[in-house]
C-alpha positions in Angstrom: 19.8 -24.7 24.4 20.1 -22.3 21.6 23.7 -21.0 19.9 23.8 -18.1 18.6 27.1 -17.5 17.2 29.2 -15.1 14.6 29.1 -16.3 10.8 32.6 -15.9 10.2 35.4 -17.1 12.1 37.2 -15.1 14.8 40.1 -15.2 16.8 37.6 -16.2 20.0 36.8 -19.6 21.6 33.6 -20.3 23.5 32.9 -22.0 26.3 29.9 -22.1 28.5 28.3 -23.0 31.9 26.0 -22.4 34.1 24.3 -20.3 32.2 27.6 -18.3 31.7 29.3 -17.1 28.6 33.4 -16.9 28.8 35.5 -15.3 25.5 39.3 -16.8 24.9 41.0 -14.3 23.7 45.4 -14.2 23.1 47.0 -11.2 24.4 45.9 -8.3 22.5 48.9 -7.0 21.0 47.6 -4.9 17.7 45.3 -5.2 15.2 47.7 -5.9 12.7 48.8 -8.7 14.7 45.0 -10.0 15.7 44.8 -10.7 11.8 47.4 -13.1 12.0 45.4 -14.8 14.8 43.2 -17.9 14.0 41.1 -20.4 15.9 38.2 -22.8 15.7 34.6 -22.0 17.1 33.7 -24.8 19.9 31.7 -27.4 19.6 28.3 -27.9 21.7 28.8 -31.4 23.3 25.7 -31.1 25.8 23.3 -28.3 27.2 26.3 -26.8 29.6 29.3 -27.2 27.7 31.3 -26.3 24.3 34.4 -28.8 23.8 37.2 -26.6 22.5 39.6 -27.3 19.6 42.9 -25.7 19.7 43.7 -22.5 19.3 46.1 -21.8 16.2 48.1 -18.1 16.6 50.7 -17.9 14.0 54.2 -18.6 14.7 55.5 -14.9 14.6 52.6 -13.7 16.9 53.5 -16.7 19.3 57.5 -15.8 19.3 56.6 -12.1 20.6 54.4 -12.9 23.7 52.9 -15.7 25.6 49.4 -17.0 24.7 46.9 -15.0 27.7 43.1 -15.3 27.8 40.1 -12.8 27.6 37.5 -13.9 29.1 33.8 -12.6 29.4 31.3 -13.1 31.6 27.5 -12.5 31.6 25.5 -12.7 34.8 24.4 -15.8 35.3 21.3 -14.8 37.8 18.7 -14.7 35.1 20.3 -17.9 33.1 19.8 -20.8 35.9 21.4 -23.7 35.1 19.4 -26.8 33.5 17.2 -24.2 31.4 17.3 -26.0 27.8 16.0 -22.9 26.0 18.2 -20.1 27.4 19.7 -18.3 24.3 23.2 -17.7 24.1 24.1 -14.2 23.2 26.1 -13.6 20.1 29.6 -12.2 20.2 29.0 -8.8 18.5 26.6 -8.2 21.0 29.4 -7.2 24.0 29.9 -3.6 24.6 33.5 -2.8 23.2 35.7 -0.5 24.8 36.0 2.8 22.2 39.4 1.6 20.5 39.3 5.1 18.5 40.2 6.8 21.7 44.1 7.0 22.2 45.4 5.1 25.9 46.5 6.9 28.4 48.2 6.6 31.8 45.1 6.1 34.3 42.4 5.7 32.3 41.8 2.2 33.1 42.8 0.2 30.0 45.7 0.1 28.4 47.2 2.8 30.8 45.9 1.2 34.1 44.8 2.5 37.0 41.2 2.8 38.4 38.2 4.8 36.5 34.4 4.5 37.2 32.4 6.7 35.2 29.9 7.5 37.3 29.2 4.0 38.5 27.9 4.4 42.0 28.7 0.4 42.7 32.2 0.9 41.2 33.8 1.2 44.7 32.2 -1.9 46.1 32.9 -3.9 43.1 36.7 -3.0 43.0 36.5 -3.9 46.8 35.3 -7.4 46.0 38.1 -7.7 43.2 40.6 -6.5 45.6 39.3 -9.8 48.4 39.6 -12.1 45.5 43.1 -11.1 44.4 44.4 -11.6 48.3 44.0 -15.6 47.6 46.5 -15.3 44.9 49.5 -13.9 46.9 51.6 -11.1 46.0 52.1 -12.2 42.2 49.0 -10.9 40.7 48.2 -7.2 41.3 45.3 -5.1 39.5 46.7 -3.7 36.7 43.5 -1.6 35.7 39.8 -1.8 36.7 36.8 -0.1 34.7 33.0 0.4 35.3 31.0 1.3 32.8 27.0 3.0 33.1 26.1 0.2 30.9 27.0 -2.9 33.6 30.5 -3.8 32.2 33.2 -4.1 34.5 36.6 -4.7 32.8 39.5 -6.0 34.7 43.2 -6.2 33.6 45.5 -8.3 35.6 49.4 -8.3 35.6 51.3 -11.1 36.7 54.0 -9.1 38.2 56.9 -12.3 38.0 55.9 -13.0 34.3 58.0 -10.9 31.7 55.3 -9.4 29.9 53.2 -9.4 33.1 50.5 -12.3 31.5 48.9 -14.5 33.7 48.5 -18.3 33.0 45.2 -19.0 32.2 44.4 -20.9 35.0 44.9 -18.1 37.0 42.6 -15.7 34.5 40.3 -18.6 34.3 40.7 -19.1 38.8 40.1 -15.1 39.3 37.4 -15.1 37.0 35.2 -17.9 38.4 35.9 -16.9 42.1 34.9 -12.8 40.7 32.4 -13.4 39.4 30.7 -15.4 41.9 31.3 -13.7 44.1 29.8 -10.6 42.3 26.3 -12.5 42.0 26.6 -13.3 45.9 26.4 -9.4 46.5 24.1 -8.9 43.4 21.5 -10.8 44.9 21.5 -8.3 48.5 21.2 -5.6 46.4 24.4 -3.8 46.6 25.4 -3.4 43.5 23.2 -4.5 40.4 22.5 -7.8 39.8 22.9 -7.9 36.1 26.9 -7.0 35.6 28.7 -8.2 32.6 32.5 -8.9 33.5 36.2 -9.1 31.4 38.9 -9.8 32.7 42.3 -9.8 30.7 45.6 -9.1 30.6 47.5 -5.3 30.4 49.1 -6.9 26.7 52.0 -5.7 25.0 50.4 -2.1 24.7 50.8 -1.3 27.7 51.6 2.5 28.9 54.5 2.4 31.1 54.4 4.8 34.1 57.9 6.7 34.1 59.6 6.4 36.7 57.9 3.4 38.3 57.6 0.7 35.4 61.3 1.1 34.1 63.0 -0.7 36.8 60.8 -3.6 35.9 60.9 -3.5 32.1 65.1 -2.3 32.0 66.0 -5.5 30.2 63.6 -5.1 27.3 63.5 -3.0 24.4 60.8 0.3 24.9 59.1 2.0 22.3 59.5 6.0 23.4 58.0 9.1 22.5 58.9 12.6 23.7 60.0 15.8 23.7 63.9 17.5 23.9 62.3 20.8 25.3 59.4 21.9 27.3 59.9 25.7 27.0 59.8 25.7 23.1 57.3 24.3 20.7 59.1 20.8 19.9 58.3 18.5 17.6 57.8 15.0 19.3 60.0 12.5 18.7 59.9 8.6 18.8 62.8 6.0 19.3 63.8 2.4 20.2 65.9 2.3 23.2 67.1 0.4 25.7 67.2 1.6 29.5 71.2 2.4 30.1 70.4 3.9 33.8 68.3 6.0 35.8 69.1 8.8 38.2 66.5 9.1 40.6 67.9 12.2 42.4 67.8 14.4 39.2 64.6 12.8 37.6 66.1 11.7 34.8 66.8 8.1 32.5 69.7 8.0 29.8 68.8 5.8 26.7 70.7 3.9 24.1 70.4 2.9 20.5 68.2 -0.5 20.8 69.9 -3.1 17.9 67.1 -3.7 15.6 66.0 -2.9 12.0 64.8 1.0 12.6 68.3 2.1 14.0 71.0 0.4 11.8 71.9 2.2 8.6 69.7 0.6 5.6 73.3 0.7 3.3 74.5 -2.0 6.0 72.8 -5.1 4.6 72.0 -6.7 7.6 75.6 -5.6 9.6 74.7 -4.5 13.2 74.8 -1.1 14.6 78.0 1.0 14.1 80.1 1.8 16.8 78.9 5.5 16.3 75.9 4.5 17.1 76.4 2.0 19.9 78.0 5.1 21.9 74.9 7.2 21.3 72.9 8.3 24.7 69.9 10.6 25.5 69.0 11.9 28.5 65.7 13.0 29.5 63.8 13.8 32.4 60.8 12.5 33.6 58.6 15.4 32.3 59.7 14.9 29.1 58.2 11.4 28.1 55.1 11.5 26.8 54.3 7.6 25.7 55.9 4.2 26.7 55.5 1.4 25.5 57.1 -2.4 24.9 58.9 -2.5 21.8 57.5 -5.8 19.3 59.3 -6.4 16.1 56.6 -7.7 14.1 
């Protein structure tokens, strides 16, 4: 068997069977932060197989998030097992999703929800995902699922008892295995094509949090918040650091508070914590007015 792998290193382990190709990839959290990210390419022990090393992340990047896995999957139908001169395909070679192209609630990444872009087998392969995810109970839900023309499907899953919704990466690793066969099982009657590409990963720390629905979940932790103060007039937006003080649901609206970190004490402090003045400090805005959130990191 043939490797074909990147020159330099990258924050990505290998590991392969069957004739299938799996990325590791931690929770992608910035691309500041994915510089501070290093690891070790696998070794090829036999014809099936790449023995991993260990995955360094530097000790910052590990204090913000638990470690969660990408992984990729090519179809394995034309790469039967036991074929010595099956060629690996490199990494730059996977179809990227356009990272120039800001999230945005429901567009099937970093916002969630459910987009197939013209994908006439998008419905039957989100049906199959959904079958999958009823052998993992209650605690993993789809967090966003995307088709593309190409033969990509991208899954994000959110482990809705983990703080950061993550999964473990068993449970990445179980749901991507049981997927993915189950996607060549249907390949193979002709249903959908039988040539699909799969990733499946986790929403990360750049998340878009839906207003009202994701606050309740995320009121303990600091939120990153952009928005508006008026709808009527031509308002600048405005971004802070809050924390979640409480939520009215009969008038639609969320009061805020001051979050204690770096960006809203006074810089003349030297390190003191918030003043009172700015303890006491609340904002109270509607629903309508939000227009991003998003889990605060200090890194």
């Amino acid at each position: 068997m043939r490797r074909r792998i990147a020159d330099k290193v990258v924050p990505w382990l290998l590991y392969s069977t069957g004739g299938t190709r799996t990325h590791f990839q931690p929770v992608p959290l910035s691309s500041e932060i994915h510089r501070h990210y290093h690891a070790l390419v696998a070794r090829l022990t036999d014809a099936q197989r790449y023995d991993t090393e260990e995955l360094e992340v530097s000790r910052r990047a590990t204090s913000l998030l638990p470690s969660s896995t990408t992984r990729r999957y090519l179809n394995s139908s034309t790469s039967p097992a036991g074929d010595q001169d099956v060629e690996i395909e490199p990494i730059d070679a996977w179809e990227e999703e356009d990272e120039e192209v800001e999230s945005k609630i429901g567009d099937g990444g970093d916002g969630g929800g459910v987009v197939f872009q013209n994908c006439r087998w998008g419905e039957r392969a989100l049906a199959i995902a959904h079958e999958v995810l009823l052998q993992f109970g209650d605690d993993l839900k789809l967090y966003a699922f995307k088709t593309s023309p190409q033969g990509y499907i991208y899954v994000r899953l959110d482990k809705l008892t983990n703080k950061y919704g993550c999964p473990s990466m068993d449970e990445m690793e179980s749901f991507s295995r049981q997927y993915k066969g189950k996607l060549d099982e249907v390949g193979a009657t002709g249903d959908i094509p039988d040539d699909l590409a799969l990733e499946v990963s986790s929403p990360g720390a750049e998340r878009l949090l839906k207003v009202p629905d994701d606050l309740n979940r995320f009121k303990d932790m600091i939120m990153r918040i952009s928005y508006i103060e008026n709808l009527e007039a031509q308002c600048p937006e405005k971004d802070g650091v809050l924390l979640l003080d409480s939520i009215d649901t009969e008038s639609g609206c969320c009061v805020w508070k001051l979050a204690d970190v770096k960006e809203n004490r006074d810089p003349a402090a030297k390190g003191r914590p918030m003043s009172r003045k700015r303890k006491d400090w609340r904002l109270r805005l509607p629903y309508d007015m939000f227009k991003r959130v998003t889990l605060y990191l200090d890194y």
